[in-house]
Every structure is written in structure tokens, then in C-alpha cells.
C-alpha positions as CSV (number, residue, x, y, z in Angstrom):
1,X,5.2,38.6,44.5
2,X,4.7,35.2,44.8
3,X,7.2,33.8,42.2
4,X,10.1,34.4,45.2
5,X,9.5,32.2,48.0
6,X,7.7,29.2,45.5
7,X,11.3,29.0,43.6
8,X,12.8,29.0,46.7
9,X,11.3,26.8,48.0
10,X,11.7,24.1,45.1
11,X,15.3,24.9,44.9
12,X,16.0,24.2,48.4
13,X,13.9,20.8,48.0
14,X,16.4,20.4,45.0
15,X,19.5,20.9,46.9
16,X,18.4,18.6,49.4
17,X,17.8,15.7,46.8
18,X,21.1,16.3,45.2
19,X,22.9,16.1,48.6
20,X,25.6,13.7,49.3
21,X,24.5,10.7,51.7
22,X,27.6,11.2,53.7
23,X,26.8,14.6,55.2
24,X,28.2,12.6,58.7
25,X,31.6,13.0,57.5
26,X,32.2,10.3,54.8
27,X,33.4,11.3,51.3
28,X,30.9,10.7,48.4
29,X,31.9,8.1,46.4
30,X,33.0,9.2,43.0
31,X,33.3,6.4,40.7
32,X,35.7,6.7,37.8
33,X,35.5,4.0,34.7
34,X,38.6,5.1,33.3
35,X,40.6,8.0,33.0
36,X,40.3,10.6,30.4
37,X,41.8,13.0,28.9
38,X,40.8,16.5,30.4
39,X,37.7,18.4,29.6
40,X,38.8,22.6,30.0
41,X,36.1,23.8,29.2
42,X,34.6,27.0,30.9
43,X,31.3,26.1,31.0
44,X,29.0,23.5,32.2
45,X,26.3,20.6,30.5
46,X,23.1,20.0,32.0
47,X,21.7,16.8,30.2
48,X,17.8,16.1,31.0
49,X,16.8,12.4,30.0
50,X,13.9,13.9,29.2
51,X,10.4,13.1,30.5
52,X,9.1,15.5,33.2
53,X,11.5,18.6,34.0
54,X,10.0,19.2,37.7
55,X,10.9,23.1,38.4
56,X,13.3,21.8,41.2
57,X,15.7,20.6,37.9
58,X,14.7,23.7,35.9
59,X,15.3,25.9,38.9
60,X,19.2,24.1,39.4
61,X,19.8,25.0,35.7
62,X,18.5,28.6,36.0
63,X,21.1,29.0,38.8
64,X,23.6,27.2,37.5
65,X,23.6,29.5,34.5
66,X,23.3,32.4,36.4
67,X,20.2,33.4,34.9
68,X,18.6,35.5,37.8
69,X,22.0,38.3,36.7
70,X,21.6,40.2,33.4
71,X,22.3,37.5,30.9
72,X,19.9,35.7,28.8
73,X,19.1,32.2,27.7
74,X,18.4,30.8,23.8
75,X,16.3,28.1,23.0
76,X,17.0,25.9,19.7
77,X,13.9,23.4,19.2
78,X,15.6,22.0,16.0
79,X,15.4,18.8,16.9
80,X,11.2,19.1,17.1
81,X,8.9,18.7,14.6
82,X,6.6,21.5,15.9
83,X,9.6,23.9,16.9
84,X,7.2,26.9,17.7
85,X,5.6,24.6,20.5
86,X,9.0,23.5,21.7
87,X,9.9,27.2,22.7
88,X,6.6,28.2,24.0
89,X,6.5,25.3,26.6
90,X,9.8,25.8,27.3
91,X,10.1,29.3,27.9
92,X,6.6,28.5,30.1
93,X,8.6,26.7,32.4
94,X,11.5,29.3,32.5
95,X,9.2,32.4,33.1
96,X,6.9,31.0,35.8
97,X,10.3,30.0,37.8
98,X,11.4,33.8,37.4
99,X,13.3,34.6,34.6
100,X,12.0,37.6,33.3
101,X,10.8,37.4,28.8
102,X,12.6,39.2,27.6
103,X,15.9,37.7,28.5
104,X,14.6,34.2,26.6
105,X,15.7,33.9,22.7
106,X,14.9,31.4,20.3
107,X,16.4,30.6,16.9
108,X,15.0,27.9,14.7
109,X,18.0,27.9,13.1
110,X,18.2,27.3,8.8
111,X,21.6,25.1,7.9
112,X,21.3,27.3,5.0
113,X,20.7,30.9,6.7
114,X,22.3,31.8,9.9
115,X,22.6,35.5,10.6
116,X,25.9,37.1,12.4
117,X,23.1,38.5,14.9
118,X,22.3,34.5,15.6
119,X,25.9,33.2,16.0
120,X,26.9,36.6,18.3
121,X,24.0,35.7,20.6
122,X,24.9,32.2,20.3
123,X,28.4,32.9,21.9
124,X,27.7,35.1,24.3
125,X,24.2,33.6,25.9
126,X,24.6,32.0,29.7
127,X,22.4,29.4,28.3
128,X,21.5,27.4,25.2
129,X,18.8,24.7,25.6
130,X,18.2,22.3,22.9
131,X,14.6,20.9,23.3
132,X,13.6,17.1,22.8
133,X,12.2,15.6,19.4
134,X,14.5,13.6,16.9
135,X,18.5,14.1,17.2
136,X,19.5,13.7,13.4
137,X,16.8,16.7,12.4
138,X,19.3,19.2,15.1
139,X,22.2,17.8,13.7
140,X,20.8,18.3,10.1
141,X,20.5,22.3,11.3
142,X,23.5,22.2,12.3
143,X,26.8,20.4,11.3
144,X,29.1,21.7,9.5
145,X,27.8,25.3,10.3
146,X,28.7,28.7,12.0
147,X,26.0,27.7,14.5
148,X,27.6,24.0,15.2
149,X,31.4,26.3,16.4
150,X,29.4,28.7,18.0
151,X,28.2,26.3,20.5
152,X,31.3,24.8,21.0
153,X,33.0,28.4,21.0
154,X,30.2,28.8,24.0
155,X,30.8,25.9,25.8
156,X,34.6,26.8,26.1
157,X,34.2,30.0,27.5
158,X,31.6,29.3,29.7
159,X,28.0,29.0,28.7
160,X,26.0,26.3,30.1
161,X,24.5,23.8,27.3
162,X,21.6,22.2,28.2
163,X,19.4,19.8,26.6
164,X,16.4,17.1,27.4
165,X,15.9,13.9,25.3
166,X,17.3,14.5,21.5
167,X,18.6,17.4,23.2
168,X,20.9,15.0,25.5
169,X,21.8,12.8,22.6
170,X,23.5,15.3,20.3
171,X,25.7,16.3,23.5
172,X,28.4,13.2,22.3
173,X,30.7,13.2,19.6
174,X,29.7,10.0,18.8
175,X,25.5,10.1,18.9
176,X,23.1,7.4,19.0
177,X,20.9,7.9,15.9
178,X,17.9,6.5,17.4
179,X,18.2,4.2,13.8
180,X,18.7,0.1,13.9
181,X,20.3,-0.4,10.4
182,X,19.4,-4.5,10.8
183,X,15.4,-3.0,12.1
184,X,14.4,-0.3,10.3
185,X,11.0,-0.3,11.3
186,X,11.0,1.6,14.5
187,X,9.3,-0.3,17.7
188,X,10.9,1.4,20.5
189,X,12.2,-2.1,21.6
190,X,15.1,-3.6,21.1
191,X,15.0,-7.3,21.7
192,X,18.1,-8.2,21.0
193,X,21.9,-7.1,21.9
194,X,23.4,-7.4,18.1
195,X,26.5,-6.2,16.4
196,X,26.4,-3.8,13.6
197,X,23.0,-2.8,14.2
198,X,22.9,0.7,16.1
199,X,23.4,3.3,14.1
200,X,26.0,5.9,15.6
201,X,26.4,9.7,13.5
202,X,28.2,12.8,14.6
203,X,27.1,15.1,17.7
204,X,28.1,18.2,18.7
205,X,30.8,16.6,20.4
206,X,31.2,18.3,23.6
207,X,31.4,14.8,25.3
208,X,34.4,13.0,23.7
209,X,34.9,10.3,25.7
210,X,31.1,9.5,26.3
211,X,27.8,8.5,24.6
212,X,24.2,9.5,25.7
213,X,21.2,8.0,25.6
214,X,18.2,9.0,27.1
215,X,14.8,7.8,28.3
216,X,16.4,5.2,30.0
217,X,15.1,3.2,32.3
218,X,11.4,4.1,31.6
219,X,12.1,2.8,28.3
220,X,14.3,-0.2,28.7
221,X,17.0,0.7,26.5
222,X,19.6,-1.9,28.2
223,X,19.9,-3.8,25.2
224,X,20.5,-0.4,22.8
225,X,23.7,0.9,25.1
226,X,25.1,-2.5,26.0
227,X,25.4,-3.3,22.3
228,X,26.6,0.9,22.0
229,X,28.8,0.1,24.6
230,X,30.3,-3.2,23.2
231,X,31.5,-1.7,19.8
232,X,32.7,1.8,21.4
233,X,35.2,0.5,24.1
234,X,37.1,4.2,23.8
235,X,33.8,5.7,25.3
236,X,31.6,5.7,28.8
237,X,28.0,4.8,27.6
238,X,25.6,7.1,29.8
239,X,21.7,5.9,29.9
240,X,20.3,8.9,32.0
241,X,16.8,8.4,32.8
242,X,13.5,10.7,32.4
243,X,13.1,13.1,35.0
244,X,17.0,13.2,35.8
245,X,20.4,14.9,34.9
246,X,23.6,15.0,34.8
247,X,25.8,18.0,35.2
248,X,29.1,17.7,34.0
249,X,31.3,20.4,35.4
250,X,34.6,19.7,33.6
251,X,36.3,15.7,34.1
252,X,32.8,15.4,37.0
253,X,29.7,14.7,36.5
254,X,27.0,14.8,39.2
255,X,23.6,13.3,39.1
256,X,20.5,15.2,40.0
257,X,16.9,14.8,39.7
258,X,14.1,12.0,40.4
259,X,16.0,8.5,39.1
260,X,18.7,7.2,38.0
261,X,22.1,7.2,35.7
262,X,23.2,4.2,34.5
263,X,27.3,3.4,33.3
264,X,28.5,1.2,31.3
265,X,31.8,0.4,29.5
266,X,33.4,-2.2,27.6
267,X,36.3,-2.4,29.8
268,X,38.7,-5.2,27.6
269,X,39.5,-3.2,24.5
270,X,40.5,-6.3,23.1
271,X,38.0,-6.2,20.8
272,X,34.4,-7.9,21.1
273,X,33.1,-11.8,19.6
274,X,30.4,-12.3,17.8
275,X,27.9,-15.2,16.4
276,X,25.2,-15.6,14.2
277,X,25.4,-11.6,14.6
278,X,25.2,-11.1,18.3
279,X,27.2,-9.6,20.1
280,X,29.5,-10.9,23.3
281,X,31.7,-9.4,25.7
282,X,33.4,-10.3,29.1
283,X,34.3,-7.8,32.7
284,X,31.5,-5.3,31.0
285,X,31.8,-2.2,33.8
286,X,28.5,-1.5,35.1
287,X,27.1,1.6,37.7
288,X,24.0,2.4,38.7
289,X,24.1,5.8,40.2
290,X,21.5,7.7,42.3
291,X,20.7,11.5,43.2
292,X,23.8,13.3,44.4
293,X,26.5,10.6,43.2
294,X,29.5,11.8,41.2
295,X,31.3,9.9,38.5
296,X,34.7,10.9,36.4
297,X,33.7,11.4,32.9
């Protein structure tokens, strides 16, 4: 009995920080890099930075999926190394904000094996959450698969796809690998804004026009998505910080959550200079956006 007023509560507190600044009567600002060509598809993505989810986000995507009606959710923890945990701390979260156990799939899906049952429940669920881990072992499930046009097939007709962390990064056509092809020992930092050096693979592609990466700010990824940004001037490079989200609702995208989104795009397309292997640019486009602020995407 309980349950009720706490979510309540925590999505009300969530409303409040996802509020536009200019409830006095001025228009939110919606900034807009460039146009692009239009996104029609029916249903929503909810991309998690990763980090903390605090229920207030959790409870925003359970609504906007329209969870608390008779649909049901799947979870695919591909992209984790220990998938079995993945769901269970997931579906935690999802059933002590309301949603009811039995409504909560999850398919640890084989590239190899992927029943009818599987790609049926895949089109038709109100939500599919991809958990965090590493990006290229979901893609590896899933490219080039029944499972890869299911989710697409979903996303068109209207179910939200969600994902935290790798789960944000496999949202783009074009993904961030998480590999440096000049650095293959992995450090976490990147030192240096070089040319030729980030490796990019294929997503799901339900972002086109934009590239995600995640972990942003707490990790001090700058470097990664200027360089990202620098050699992909057809695309928005989105660094979307832990604890946050954006919710992209056709050609809009709204921030949400505890931090910030950072924007950046190589505005030029005249191609970019280089020496001694770095990388230079000029009029780089840059936003930083906080809770509540919209951008065209």
C-alpha cells in the first residue's frame, strides 16, 4: 500500500526538475545545431548516461511508456558480461516503483538463435531497456539479425527504447566503440584530441543524425567526442552525463535528470587539418544544456 504515494511522490519531484525555467511566461529556449531531416518515428528514446538511475528517472520512463496500463517491458542485458545480474537489478528497480513481475521480460538474446516468440514480444513490448556493459558485445547479439529490425520495427510504431551507458551508445547509427585504434590499451583517459584514433562501428541506428557517448562529464570524455565530433561533421555529438537523460520525442530532445548534456558539432564541413596526427578545427558549436532544456536533434 505504500508503493502509491512514494512513486508519486518521486515523480512529482521529477516533473518539477524537468520543468522549464520560464514558467513566468518566457518560451524555453530550444537550441537547434542544424537542421535534420525528420525523425517519424512513433515511439520515444530514453538514453541514461549511465551511473545512478534515481527512481525519479525510472519513474519518468515507466510513464512515458505507459507501463502502469496492461503492456509489458523487455530487458536485453547483452551488452553485460554478467547478463543474469543485469536483469535482476534492473527489474529491482522497475518492481519497487510499481510495475507489477510479471509484466517484465528478458531475452539474452543468441545472434545465432532467436525464437519467433522473442522477435513477436520484441515488437509489440511498450518498452525495451538495454542495460549497460560493453556496446560492441550487444551489437555482436545483434546486427544483422531478426532481433536488430525488430527493434527498429518497435521504435516506428511506438515502443519506447531505452538504454543506460553501452545501452545509450548503441542508440546511433554511427557508435563509439569505446576502442582507440592509436591506444589499445584501455586507460579510461584520453589525453589527447587525435585524428584517426576513435574507433566508430554500426548501432542500431535509431539516431541518424547523432552520436552518443555516455558517462560524460564524470568521466572527462571532452577529448573522445571533440575528436568524434571533428571527423563526423554530418552528425550532433551528444556527451550525456551519469545520472541524466535525454528523451527524444521525434526531431526534440529534452533533458532530464541530475546533470548535464553536452553538444557539440563540427559546424564547417569543410573538412578538418591535421599535424603530426592531431586533429584541428575552427567555429566548433558547443552547448551545455541543463534539466528541462530542449534541443532539435
Amino acid at each position: 500500500m505504500k508503493i502509491i504515494p512514494i512513486f508519486i511522490l518521486a515523480f512529482s519531484l521529477f516533473q518539477i526538475s524537468c520543468q522549464s525555467k520560464s514558467e513566468s511566461g518566457k518560451k524555453q529556449p530550444i537550441y537547434e545545431l542544424e537542421k535534420q531531416s525528420k525523425n517519424k518515428a512513433l515511439g520515444k528514446l530514453f538514453i541514461i548516461g549511465g551511473g545512478k538511475k534515481s527512481d525519479a528517472l525510472i519513474s519518468e520512463l515507466i510513464t512515458l511508456s505507459k507501463l502502469e496500463q496492461e503492456n509489458f517491458m523487455i530487458i536485453l542485458p547483452m551488452a553485460s558480461e554478467e547478463p543474469d545480474s543485469a536483469v535482476y537489478y534492473t527489474a529491482k528497480q522497475f518492481i519497487s516503483l510499481g510495475v507489477r513481475p510479471e509484466k517484465i521480460k528478458s531475452f539474452n538474446l543468441n545472434p545465432k538463435n532467436q525464437t519467433k516468440g522473442q522477435i513477436d514480444s520484441l515488437k509489440t513490448a511498450s518498452l525495451i531497456y538495454i542495460t549497460g556493459g560493453d556496446q560492441n558485445l550487444f551489437m555482436k547479439s545483434v546486427l544483422n539479425t531478426s532481433a536488430y529490425d525488430a527493434i527498429s520495427t518497435a521504435y516506428q510504431n511506438g515502443t519506447t527504447i531505452a538504454g543506460t551507458s553501452a545501452g545509450a551508445a548503441v542508440m546511433s547509427q554511427k557508435m563509439i566503440s569505446g576502442n582507440e585504434l592509436k591506444h589499445p590499451k584501455y586507460t579510461g583517459d584520453f589525453r589527447a584530441i587525435e585524428a584517426q584514433n576513435f574507433e566508430i562501428k554500426t548501432g542500431l541506428g535509431l539516431l541518424p543524425n547523432a552520436i552518443v557517448d555516455q558517462h560524460f562529464i564524470r568521466r572527462m570524455r571532452m577529448n573522445r567526442l571533440l575528436a568524434v565530433a571533428l571527423e563526423n561533421p554530418d552528425q550532433i555529438a551528444i556527451g550525456i552525463d551519469e545520472s541524466t537523460a535525454i528523451i527524444v520525442d521525434g526531431d526534440s530532445a529534452t533533458v532530464c535528470g541530475d546533470s548535464q548534456v553536452i553538444l557539440i558539432q563540427n559546424s564547417e564541413k569543410k573538412g578538418i587539418h591535421t599535424k603530426s596526427g592531431l586533429l584541428g578545427g575552427k567555429n566548433i558549436k558547443l552547448e551545455i544544456l541543463l534539466p528541462g532544456e530542449k534541443f532539435k536533434i
